[in-house]
PQR file of N, CA, C, O and H, with PARSE charges and radii, in Angstrom:
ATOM      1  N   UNK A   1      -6.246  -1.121   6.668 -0.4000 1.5000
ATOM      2  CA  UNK A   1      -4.834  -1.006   6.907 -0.0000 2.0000
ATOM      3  C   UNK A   1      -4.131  -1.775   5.810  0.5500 1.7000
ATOM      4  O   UNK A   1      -4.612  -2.766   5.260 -0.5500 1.4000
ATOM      5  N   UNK A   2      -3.012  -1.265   5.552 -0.4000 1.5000
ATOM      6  CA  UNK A   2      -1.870  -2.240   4.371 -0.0000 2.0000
ATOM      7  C   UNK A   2      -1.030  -1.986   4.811  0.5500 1.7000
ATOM      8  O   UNK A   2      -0.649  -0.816   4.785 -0.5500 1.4000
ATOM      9  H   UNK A   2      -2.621  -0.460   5.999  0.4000 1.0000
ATOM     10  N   UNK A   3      -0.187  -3.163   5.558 -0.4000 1.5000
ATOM     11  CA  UNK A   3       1.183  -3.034   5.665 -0.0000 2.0000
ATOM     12  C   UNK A   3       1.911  -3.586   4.646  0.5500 1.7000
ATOM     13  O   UNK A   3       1.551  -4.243   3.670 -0.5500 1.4000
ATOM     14  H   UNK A   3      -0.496  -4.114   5.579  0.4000 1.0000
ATOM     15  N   UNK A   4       3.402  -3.083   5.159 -0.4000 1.5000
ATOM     16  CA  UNK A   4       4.640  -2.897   4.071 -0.0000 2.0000
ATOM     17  C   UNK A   4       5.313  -4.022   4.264  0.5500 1.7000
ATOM     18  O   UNK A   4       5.200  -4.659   5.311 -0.5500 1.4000
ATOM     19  H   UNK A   4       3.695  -2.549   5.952  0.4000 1.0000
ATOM     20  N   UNK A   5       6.172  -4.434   3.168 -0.4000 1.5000
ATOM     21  CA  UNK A   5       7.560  -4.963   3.373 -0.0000 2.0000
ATOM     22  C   UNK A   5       8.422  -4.660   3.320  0.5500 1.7000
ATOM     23  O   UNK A   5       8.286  -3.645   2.637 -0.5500 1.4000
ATOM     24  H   UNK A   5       6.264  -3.916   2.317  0.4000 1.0000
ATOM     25  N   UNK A   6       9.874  -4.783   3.642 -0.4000 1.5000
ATOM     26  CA  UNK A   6      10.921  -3.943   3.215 -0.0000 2.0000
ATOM     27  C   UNK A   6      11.610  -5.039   2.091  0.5500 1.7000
ATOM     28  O   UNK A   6      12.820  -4.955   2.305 -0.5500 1.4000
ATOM     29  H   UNK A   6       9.985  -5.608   4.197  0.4000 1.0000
ATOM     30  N   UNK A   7      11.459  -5.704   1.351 -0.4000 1.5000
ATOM     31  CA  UNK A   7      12.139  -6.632   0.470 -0.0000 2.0000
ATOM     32  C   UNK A   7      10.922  -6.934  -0.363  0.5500 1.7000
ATOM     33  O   UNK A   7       9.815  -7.318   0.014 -0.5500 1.4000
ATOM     34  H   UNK A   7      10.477  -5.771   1.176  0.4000 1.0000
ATOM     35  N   UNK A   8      11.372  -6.672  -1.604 -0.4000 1.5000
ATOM     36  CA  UNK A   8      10.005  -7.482  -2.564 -0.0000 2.0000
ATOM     37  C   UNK A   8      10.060  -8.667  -2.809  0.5500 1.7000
ATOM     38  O   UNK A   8      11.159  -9.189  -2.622 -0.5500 1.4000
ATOM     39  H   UNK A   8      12.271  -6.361  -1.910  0.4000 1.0000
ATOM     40  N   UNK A   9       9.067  -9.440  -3.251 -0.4000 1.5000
ATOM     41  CA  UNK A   9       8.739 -10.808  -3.198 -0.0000 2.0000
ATOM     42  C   UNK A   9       8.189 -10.493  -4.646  0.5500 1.7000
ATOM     43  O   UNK A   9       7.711  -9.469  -5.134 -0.5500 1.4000
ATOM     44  H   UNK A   9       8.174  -9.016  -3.403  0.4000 1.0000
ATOM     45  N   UNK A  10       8.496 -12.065  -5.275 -0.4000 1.5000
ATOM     46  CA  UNK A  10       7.439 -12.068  -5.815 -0.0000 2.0000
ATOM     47  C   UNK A  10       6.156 -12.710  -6.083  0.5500 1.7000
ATOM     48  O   UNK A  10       5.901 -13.865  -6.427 -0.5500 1.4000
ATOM     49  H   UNK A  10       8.884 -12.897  -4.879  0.4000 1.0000
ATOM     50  N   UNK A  11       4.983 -11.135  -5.717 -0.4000 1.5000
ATOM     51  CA  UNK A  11       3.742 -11.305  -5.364 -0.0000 2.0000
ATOM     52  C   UNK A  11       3.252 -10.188  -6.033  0.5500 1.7000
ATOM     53  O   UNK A  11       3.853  -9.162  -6.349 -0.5500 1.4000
ATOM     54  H   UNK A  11       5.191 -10.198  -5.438  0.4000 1.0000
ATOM     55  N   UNK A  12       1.817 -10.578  -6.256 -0.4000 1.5000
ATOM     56  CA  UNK A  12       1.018  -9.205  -7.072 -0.0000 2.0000
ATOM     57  C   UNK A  12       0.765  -8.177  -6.034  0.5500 1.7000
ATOM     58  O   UNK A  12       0.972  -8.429  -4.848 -0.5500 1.4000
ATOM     59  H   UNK A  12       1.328 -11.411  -6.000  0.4000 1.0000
ATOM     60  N   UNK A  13       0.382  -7.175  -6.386 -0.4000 1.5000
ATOM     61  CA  UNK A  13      -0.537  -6.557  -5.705 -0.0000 2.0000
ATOM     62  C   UNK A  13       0.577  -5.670  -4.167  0.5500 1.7000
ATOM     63  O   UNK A  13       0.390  -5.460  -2.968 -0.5500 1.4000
ATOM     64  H   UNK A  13       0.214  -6.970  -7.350  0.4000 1.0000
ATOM     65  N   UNK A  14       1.719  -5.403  -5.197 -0.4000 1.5000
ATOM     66  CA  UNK A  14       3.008  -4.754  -4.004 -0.0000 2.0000
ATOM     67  C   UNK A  14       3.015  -3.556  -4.640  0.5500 1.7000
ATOM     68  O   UNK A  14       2.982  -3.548  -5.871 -0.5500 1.4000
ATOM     69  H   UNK A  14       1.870  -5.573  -6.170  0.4000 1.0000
ATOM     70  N   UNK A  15       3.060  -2.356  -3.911 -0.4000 1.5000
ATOM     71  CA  UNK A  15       3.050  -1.052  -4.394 -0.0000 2.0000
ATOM     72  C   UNK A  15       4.643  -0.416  -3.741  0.5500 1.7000
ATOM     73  O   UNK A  15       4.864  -0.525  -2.534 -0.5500 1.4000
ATOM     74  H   UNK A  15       3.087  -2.363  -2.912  0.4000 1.0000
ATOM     75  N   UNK A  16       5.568   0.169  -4.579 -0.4000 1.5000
ATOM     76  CA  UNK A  16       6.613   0.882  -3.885 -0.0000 2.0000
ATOM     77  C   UNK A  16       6.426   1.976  -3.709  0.5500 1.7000
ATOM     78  O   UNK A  16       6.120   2.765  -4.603 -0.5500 1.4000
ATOM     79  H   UNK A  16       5.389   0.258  -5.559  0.4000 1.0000
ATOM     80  N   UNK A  17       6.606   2.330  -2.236 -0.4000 1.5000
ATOM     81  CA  UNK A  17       6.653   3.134  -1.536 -0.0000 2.0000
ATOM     82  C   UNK A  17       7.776   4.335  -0.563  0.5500 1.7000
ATOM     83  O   UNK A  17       8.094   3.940   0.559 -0.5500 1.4000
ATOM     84  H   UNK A  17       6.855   1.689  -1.510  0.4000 1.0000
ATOM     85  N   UNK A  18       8.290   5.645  -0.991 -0.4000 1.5000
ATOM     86  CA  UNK A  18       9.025   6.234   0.013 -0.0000 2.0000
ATOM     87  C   UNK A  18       9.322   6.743   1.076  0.5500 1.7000
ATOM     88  O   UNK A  18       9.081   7.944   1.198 -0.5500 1.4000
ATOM     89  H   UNK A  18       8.032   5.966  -1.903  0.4000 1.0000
ATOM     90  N   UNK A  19      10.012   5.928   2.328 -0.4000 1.5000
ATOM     91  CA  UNK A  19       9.644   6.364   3.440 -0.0000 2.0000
ATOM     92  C   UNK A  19      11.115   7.616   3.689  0.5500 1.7000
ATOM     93  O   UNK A  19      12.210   7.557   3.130 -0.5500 1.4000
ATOM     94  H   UNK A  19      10.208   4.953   2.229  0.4000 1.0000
ATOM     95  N   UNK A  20      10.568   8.819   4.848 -0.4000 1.5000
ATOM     96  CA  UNK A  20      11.545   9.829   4.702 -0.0000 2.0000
ATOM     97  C   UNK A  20      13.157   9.785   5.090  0.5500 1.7000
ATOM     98  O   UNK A  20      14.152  10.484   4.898 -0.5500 1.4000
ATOM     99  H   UNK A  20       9.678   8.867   5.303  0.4000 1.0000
ATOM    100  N   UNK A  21      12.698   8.114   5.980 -0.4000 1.5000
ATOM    101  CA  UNK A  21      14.731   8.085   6.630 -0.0000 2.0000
ATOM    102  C   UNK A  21      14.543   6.227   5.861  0.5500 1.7000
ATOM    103  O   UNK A  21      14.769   5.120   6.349 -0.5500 1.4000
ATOM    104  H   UNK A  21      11.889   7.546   6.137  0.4000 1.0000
ATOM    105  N   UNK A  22      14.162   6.563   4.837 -0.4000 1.5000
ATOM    106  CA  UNK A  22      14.696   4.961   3.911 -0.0000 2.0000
ATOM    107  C   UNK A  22      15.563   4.590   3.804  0.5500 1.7000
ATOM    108  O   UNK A  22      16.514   5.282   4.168 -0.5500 1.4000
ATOM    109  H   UNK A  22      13.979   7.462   4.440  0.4000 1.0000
ATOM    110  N   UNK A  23      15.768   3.485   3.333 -0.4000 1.5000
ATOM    111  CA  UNK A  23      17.207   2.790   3.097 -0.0000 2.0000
ATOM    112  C   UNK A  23      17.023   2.507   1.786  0.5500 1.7000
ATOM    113  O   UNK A  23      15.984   1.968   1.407 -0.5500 1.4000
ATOM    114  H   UNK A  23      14.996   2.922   3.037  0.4000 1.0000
ATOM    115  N   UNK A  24      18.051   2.851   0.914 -0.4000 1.5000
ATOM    116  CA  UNK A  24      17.801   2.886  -0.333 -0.0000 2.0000
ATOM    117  C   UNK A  24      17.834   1.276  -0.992  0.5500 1.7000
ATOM    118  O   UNK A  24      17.223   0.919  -2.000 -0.5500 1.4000
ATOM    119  H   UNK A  24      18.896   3.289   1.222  0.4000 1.0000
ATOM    120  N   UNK A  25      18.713   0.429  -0.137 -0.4000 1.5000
ATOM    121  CA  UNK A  25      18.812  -1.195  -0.519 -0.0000 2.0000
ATOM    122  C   UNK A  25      17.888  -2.021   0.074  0.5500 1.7000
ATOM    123  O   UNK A  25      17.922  -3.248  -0.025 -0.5500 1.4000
ATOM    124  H   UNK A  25      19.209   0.719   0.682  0.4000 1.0000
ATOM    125  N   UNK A  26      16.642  -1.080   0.999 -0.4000 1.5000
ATOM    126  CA  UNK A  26      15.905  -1.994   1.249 -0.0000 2.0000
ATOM    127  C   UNK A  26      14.501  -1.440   1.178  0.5500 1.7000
ATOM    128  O   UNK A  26      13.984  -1.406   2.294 -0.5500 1.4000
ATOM    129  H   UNK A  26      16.615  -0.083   1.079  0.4000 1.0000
ATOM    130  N   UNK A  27      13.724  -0.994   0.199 -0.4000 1.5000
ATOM    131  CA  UNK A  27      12.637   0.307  -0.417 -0.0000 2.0000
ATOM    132  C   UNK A  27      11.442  -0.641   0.167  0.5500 1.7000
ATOM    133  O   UNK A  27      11.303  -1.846  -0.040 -0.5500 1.4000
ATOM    134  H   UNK A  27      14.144  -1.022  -0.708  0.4000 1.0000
ATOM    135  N   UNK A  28      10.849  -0.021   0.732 -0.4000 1.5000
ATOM    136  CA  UNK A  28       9.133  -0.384   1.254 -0.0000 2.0000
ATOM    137  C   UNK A  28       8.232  -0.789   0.015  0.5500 1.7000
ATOM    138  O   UNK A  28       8.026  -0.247  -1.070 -0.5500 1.4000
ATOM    139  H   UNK A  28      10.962   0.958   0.900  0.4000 1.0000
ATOM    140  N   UNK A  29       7.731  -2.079   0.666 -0.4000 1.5000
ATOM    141  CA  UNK A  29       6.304  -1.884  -0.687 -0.0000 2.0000
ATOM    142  C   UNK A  29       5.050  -2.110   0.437  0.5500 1.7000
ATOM    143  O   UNK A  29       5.202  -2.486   1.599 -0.5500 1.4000
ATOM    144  H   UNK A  29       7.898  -2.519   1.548  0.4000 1.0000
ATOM    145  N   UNK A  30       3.815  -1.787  -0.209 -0.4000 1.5000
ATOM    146  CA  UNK A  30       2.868  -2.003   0.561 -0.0000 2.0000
ATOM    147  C   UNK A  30       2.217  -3.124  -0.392  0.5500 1.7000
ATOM    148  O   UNK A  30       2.110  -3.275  -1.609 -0.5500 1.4000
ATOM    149  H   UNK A  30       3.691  -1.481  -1.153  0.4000 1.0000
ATOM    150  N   UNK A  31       1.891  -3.732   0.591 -0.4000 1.5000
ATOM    151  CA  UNK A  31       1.028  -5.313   0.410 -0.0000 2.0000
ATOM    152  C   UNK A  31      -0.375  -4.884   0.597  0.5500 1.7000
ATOM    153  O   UNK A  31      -0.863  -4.477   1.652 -0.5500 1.4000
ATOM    154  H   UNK A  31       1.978  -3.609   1.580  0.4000 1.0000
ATOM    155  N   UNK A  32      -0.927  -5.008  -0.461 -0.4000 1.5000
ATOM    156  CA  UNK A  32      -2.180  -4.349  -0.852 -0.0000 2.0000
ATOM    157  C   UNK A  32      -2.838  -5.321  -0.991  0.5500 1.7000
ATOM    158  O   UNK A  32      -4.050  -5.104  -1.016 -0.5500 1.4000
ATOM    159  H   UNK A  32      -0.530  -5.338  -1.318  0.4000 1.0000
ATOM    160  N   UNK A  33      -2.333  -6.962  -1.157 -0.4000 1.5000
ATOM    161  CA  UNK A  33      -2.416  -8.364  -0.945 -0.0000 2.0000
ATOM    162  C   UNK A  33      -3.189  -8.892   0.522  0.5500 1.7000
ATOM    163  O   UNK A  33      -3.936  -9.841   0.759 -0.5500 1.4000
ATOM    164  H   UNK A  33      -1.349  -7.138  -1.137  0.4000 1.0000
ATOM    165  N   UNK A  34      -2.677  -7.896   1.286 -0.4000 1.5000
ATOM    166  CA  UNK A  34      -2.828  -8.587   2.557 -0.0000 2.0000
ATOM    167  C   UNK A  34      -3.624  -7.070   3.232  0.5500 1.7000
ATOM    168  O   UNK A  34      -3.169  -6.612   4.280 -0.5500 1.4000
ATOM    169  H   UNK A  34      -2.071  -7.125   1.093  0.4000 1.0000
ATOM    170  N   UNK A  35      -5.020  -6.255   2.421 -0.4000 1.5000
ATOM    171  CA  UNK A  35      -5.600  -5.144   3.533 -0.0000 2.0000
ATOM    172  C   UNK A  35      -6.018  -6.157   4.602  0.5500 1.7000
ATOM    173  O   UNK A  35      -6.193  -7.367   4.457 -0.5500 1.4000
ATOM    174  H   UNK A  35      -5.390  -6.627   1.570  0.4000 1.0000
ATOM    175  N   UNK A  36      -6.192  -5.108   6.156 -0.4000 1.5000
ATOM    176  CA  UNK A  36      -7.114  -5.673   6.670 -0.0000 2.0000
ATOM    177  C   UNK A  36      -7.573  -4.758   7.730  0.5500 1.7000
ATOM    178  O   UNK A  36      -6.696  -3.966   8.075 -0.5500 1.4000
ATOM    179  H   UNK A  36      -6.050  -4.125   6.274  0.4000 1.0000
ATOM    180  N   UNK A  37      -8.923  -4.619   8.468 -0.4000 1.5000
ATOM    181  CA  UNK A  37      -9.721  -3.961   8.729 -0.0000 2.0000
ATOM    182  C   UNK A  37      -8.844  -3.929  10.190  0.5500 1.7000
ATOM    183  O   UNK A  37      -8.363  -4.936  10.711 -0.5500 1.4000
ATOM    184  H   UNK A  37      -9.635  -5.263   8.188  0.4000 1.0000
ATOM    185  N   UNK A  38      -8.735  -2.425  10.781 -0.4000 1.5000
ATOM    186  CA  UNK A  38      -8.348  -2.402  12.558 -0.0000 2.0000
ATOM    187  C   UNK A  38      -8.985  -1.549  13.004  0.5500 1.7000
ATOM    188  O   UNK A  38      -9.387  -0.769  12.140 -0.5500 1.4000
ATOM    189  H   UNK A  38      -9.125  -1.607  10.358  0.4000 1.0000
ATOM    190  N   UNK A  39      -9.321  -1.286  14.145 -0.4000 1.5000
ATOM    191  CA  UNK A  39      -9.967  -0.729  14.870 -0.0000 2.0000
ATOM    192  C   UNK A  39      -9.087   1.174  14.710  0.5500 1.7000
ATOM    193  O   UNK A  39      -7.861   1.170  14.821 -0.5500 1.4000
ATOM    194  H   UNK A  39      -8.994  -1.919  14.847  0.4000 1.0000
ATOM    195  N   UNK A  40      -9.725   2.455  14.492 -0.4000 1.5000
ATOM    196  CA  UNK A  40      -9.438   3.456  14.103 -0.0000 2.0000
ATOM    197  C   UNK A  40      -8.285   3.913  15.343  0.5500 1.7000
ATOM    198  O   UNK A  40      -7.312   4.607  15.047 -0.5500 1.4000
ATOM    199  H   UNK A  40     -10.721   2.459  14.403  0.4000 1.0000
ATOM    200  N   UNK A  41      -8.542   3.410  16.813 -0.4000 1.5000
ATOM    201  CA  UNK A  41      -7.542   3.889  18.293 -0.0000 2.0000
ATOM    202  C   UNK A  41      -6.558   3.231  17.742  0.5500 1.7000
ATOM    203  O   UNK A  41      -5.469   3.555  18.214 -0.5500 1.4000
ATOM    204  H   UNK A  41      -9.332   2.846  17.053  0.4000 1.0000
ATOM    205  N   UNK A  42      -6.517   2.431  16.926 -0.4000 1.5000
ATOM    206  CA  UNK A  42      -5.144   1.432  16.702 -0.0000 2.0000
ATOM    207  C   UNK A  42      -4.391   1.806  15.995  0.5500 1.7000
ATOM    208  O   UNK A  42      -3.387   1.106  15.871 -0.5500 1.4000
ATOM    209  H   UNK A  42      -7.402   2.167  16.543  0.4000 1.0000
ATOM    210  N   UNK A  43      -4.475   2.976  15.248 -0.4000 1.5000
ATOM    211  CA  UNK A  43      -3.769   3.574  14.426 -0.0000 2.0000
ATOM    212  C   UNK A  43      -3.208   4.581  15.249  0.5500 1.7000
ATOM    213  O   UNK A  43      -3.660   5.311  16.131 -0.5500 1.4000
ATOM    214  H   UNK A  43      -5.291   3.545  15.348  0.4000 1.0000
ATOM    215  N   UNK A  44      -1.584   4.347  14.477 -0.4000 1.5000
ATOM    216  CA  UNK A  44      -0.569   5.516  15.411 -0.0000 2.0000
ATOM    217  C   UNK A  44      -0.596   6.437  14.457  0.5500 1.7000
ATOM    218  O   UNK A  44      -1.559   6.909  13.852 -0.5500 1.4000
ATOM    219  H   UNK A  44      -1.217   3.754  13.761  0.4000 1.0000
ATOM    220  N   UNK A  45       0.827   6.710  14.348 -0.4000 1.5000
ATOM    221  CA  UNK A  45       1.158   8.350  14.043 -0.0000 2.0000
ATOM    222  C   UNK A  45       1.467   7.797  12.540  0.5500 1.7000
ATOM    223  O   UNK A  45       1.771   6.630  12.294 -0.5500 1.4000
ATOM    224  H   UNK A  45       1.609   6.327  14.839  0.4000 1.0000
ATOM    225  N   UNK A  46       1.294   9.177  11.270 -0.4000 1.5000
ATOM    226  CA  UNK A  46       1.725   9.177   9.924 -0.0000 2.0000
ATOM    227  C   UNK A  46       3.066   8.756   9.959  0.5500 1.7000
ATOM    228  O   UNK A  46       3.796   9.411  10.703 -0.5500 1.4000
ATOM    229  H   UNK A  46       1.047  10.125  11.470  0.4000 1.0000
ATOM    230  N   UNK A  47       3.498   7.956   9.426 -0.4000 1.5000
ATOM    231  CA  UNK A  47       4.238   7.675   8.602 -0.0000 2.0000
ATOM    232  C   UNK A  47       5.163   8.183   7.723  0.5500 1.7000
ATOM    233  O   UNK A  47       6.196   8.800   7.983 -0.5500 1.4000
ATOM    234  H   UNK A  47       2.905   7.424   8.822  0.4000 1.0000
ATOM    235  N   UNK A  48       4.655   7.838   6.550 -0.4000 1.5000
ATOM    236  CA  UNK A  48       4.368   9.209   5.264 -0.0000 2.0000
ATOM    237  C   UNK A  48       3.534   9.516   4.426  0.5500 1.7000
ATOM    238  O   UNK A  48       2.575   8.750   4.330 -0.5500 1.4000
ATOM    239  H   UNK A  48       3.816   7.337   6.339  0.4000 1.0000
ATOM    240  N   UNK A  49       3.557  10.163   3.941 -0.4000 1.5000
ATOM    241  CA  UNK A  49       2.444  10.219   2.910 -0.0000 2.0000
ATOM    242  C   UNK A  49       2.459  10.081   1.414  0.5500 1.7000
ATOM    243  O   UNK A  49       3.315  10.729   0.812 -0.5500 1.4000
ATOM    244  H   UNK A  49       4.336  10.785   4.019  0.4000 1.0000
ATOM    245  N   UNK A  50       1.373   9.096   0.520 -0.4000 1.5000
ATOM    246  CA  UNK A  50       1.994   8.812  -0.652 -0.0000 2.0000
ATOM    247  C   UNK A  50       1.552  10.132  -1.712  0.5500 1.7000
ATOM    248  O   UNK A  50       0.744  11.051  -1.583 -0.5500 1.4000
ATOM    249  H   UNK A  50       0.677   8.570   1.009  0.4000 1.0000
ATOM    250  N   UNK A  51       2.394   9.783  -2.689 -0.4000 1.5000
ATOM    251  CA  UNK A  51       2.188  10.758  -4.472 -0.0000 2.0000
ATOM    252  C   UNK A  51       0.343  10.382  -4.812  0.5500 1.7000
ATOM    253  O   UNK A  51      -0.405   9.438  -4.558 -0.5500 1.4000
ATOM    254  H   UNK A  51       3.050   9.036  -2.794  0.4000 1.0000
ATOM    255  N   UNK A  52       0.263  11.180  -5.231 -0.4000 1.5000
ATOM    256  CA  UNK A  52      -1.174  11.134  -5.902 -0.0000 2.0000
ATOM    257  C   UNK A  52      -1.068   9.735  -7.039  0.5500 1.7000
ATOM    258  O   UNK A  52      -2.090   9.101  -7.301 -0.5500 1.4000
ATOM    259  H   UNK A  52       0.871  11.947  -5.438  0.4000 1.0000
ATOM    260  N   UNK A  53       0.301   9.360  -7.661 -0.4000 1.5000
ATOM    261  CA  UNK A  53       0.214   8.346  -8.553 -0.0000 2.0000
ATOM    262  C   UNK A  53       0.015   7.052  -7.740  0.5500 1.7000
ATOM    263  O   UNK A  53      -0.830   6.217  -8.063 -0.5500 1.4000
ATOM    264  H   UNK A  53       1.131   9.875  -7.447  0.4000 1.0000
ATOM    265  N   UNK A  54       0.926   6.902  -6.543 -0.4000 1.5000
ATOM    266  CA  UNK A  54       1.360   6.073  -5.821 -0.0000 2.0000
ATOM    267  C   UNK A  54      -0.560   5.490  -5.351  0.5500 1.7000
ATOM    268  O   UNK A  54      -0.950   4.367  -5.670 -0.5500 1.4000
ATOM    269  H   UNK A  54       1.612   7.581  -6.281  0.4000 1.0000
ATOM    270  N   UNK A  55      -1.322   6.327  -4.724 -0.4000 1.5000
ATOM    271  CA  UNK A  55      -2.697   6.374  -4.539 -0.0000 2.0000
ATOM    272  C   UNK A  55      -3.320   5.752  -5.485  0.5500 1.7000
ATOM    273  O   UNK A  55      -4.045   4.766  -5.359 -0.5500 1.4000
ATOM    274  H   UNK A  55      -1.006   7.240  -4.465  0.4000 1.0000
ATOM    275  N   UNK A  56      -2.975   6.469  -6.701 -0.4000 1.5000
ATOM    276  CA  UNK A  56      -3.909   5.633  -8.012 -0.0000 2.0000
ATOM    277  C   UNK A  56      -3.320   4.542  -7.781  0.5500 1.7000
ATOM    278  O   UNK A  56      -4.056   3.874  -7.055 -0.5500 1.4000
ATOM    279  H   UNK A  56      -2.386   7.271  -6.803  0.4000 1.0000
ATOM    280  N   UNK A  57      -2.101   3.841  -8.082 -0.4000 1.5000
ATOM    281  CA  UNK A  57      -1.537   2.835  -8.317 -0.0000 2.0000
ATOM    282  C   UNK A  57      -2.380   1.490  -7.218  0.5500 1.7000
ATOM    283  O   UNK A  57      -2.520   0.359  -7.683 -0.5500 1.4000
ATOM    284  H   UNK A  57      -1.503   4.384  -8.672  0.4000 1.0000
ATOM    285  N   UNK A  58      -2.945   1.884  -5.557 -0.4000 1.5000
ATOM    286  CA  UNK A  58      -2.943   1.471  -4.510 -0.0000 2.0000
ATOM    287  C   UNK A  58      -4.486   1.162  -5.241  0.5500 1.7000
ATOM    288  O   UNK A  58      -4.865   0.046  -5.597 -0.5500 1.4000
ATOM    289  H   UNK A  58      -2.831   2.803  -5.179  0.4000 1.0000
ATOM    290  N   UNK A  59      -5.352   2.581  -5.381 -0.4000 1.5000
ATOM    291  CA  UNK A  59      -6.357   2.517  -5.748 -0.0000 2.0000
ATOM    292  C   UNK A  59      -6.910   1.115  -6.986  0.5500 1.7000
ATOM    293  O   UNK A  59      -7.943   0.451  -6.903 -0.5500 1.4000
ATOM    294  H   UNK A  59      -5.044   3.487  -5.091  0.4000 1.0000
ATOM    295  N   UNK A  60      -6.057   1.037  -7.820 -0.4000 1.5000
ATOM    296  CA  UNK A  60      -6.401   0.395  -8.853 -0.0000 2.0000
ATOM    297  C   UNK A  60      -5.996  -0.755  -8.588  0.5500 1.7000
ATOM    298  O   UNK A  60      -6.520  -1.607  -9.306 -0.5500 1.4000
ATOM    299  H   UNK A  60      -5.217   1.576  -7.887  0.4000 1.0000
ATOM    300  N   UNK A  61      -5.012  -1.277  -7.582 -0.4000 1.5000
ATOM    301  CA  UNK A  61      -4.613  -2.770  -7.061 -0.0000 2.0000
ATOM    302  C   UNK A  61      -5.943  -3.091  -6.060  0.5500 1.7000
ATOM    303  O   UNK A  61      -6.422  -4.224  -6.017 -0.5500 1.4000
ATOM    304  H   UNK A  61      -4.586  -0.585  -7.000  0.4000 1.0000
ATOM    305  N   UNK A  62      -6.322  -2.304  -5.498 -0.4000 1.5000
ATOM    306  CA  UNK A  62      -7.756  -3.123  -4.883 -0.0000 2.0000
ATOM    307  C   UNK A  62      -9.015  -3.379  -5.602  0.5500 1.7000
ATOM    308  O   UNK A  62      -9.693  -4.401  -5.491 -0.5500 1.4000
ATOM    309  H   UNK A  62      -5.932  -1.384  -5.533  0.4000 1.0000
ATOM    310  N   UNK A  63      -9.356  -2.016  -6.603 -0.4000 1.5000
ATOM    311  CA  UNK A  63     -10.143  -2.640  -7.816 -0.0000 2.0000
ATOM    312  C   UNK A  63      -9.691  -4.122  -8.403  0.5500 1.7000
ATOM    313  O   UNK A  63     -10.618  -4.910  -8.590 -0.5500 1.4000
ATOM    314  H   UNK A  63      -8.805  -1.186  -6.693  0.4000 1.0000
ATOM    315  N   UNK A  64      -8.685  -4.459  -8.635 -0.4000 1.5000
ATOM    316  CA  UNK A  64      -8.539  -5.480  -9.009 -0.0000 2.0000
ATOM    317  C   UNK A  64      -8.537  -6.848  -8.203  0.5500 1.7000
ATOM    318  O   UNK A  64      -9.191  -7.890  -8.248 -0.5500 1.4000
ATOM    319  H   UNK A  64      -7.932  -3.818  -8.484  0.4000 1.0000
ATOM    320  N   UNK A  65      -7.525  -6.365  -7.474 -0.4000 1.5000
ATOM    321  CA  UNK A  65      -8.002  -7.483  -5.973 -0.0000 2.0000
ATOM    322  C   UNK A  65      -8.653  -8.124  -5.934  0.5500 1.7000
ATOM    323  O   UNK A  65      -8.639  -9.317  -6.237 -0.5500 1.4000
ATOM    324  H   UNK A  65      -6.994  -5.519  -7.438  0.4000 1.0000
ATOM    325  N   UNK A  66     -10.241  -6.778  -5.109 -0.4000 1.5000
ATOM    326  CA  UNK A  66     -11.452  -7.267  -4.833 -0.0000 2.0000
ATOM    327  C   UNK A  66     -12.574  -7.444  -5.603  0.5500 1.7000
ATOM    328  O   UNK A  66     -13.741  -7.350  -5.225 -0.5500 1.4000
ATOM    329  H   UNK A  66     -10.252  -5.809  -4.863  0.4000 1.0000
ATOM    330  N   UNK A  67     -12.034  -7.791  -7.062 -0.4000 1.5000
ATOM    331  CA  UNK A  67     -13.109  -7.475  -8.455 -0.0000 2.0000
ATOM    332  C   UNK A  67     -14.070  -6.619  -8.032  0.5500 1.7000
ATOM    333  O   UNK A  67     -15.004  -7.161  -7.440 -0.5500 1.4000
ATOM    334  H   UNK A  67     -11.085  -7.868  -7.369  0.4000 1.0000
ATOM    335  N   UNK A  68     -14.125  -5.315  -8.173 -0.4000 1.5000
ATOM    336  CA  UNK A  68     -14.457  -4.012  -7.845 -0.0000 2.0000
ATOM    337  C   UNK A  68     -14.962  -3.577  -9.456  0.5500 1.7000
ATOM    338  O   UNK A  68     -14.063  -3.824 -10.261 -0.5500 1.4000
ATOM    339  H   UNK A  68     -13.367  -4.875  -8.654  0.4000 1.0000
ATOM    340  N   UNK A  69     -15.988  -3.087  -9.984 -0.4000 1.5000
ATOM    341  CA  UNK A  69     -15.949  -2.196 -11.137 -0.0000 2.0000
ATOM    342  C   UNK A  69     -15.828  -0.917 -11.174  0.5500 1.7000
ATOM    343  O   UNK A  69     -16.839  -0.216 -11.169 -0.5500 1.4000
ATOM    344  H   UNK A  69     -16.718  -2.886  -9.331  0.4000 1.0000
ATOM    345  N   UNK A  70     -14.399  -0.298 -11.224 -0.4000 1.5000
ATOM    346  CA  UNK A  70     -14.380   1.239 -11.666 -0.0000 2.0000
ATOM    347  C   UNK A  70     -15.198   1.886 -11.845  0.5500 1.7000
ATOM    348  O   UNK A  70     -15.324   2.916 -11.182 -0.5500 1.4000
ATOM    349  H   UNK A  70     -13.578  -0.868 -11.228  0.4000 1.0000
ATOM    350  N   UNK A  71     -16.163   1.497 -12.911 -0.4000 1.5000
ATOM    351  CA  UNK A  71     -16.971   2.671 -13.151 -0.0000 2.0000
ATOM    352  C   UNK A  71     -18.054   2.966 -11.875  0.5500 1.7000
ATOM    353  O   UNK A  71     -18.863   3.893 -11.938 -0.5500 1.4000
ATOM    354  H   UNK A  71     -16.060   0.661 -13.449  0.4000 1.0000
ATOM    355  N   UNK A  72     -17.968   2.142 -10.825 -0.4000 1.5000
ATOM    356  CA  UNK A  72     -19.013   2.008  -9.575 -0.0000 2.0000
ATOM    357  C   UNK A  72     -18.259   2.920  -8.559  0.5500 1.7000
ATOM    358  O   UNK A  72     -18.737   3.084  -7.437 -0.5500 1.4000
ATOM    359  H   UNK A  72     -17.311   1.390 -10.774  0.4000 1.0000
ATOM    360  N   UNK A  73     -17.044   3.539  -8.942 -0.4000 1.5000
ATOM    361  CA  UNK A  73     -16.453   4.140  -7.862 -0.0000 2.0000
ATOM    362  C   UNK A  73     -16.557   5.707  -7.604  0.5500 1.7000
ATOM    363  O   UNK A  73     -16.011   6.208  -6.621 -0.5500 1.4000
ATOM    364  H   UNK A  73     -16.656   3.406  -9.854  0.4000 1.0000
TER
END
C-alpha cells in the first residue's frame, strides 16, 4: 500500500498524483516513503488509476528506496 498526501513536504520519494474530483490547490502525492504491507480484504474500492509514466516514476522511487537493482527486475 502507499498512501497520499494532499500537501507536499519536503521529502524524497513523493510522486504527484491525479485524483478525478481534485482540488487543484491541494494535488495528491503518494508517499512511496512510507509503503506498507495490508492485508488484500483491507483494500477498498479504486480510487484512480495512474499514467503509465506516473507507474515508472513510482516504480523507480522504490528501486531506489529499497536499493533494488533494475537490472534484477
Amino acid at each position: 500500500m502507499c498512501p497520499f498526501a494532499t500537501h507536499q513536504e519536503p521529502a524524497a520519494y513523493r510522486i504527484p498524483i491525479d485524483l478525478p474530483a481534485g482540488d487543484a490547490l491541494h494535488r495528491p502525492w503518494l508517499m512511496v516513503g512510507k509503503l506498507m504491507a495490508i492485508q488484500r480484504e483491507r483494500v477498498g474500492s479504486q480510487i484512480t488509476a495512474l499514467s503509465a509514466e506516473q507507474i515508472a516514476a513510482v516504480s523507480q522511487a522504490m528501486v531506489d528506496l529499497l536499493g533494488l537493482d533494475p537490472r534484477d527486475q
